[in-house]
C-alpha positions in Angstrom: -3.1 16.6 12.3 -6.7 15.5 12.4 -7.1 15.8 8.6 -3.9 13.4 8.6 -5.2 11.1 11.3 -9.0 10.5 9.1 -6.8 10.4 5.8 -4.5 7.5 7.2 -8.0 5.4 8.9 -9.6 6.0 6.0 -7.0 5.0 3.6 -6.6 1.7 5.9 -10.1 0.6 5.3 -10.0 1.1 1.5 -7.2 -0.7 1.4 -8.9 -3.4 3.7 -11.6 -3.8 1.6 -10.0 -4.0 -1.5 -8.2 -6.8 0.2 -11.6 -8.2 0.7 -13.1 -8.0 -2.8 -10.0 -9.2 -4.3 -9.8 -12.2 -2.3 -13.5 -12.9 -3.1 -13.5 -12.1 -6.7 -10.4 -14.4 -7.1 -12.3 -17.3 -4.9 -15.5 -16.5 -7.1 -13.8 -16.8 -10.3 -12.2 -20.4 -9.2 -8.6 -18.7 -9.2 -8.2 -19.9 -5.1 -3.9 -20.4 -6.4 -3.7 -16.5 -6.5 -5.0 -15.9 -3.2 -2.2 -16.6 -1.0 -0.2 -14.1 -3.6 -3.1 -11.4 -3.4 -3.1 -11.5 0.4 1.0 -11.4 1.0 0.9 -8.5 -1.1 -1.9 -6.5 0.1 -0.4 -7.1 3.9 3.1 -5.8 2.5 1.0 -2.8 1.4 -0.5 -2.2 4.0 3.2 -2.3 6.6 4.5 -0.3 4.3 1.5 2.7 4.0 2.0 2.1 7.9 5.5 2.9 7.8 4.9 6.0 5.5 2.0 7.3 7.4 5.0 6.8 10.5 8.0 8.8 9.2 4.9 11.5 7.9 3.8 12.0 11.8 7.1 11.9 13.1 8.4 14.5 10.9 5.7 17.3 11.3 7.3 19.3 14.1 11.0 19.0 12.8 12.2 22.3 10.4 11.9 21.2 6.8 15.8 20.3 5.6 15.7 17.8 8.7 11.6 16.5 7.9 12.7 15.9 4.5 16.0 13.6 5.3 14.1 11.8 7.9 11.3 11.0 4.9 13.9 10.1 2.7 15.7 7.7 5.3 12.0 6.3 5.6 12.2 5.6 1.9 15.4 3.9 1.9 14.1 1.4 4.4 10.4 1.0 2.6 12.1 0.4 -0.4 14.5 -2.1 1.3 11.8 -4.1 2.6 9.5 -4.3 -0.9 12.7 -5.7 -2.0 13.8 -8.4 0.3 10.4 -9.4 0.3 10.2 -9.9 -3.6 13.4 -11.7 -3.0 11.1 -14.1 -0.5 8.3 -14.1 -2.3 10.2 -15.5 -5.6 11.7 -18.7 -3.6 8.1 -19.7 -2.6 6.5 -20.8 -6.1 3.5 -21.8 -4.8 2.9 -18.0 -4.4 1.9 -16.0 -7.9 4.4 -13.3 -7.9 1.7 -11.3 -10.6 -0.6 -11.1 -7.8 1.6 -10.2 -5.2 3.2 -7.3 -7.2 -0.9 -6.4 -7.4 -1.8 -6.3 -4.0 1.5 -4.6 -3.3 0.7 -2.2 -5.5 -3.1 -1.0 -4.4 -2.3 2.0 -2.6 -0.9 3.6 -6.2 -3.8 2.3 -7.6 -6.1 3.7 -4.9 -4.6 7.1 -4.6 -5.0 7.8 -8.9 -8.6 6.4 -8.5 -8.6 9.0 -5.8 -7.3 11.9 -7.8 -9.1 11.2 -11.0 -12.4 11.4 -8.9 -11.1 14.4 -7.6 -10.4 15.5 -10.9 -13.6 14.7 -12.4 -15.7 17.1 -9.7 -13.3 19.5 -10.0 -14.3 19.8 -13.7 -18.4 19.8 -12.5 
């Protein structure tokens, strides 16, 4: 559980950070409309890796048929709440659906970047 508890903390500040350097790259590069867009997203990403990182913890003890319908019930909802808010997201124009959809989707982004790396010293 400790491996799981430094995975998820460490996961949370990558994801932090990205946050970060997005924001500043779009402020450097005079793109300040995109912000608001980069920021909504990147907080939806972040609930949601919470909520995943939830069900995961909650479900270690339980046999495996019941761990696995409580993760799938976990999806349901995630994927129930990416959708409602897209359905928000799209009433507010002033907020660039492109870069919402971008930060949302910075943990995928982060775990190939992860993987590849992984990949790459494997191959050392």
């Amino acid at each position: 559980m400790k491996y799981f508890v430094a995975y998820v903390k460490r996961t949370i500040i990558r994801l932090i950070a990205i946050t970060f350097a997005g924001t500043a790259v779009l402020a450097v590069a005079g793109y300040g409309a995109y912000i608001t867009g980069w920021l909504g997203g990147s907080f939806v990403n972040l609930v949601y890796f919470g909520m995943l990182s939830s069900r995961l913890a909650g479900s270690r003890k339980m046999p495996a048929a019941q761990a696995q319908a409580f993760i799938r019930g976990g999806l349901i909802l995630r994927l129930v709440m990416i959708v409602l808010t897209l359905i928000v997201v799209v009433q507010f124009p002033q907020i660039k659906l492109f870069t919402f959809v971008a930060g949302l989707m910075m943990y995928r982004v982060l775990i190939f970047g992860e993987t590849f790396i992984r990949a790459l010293r494997h191959n050392e």
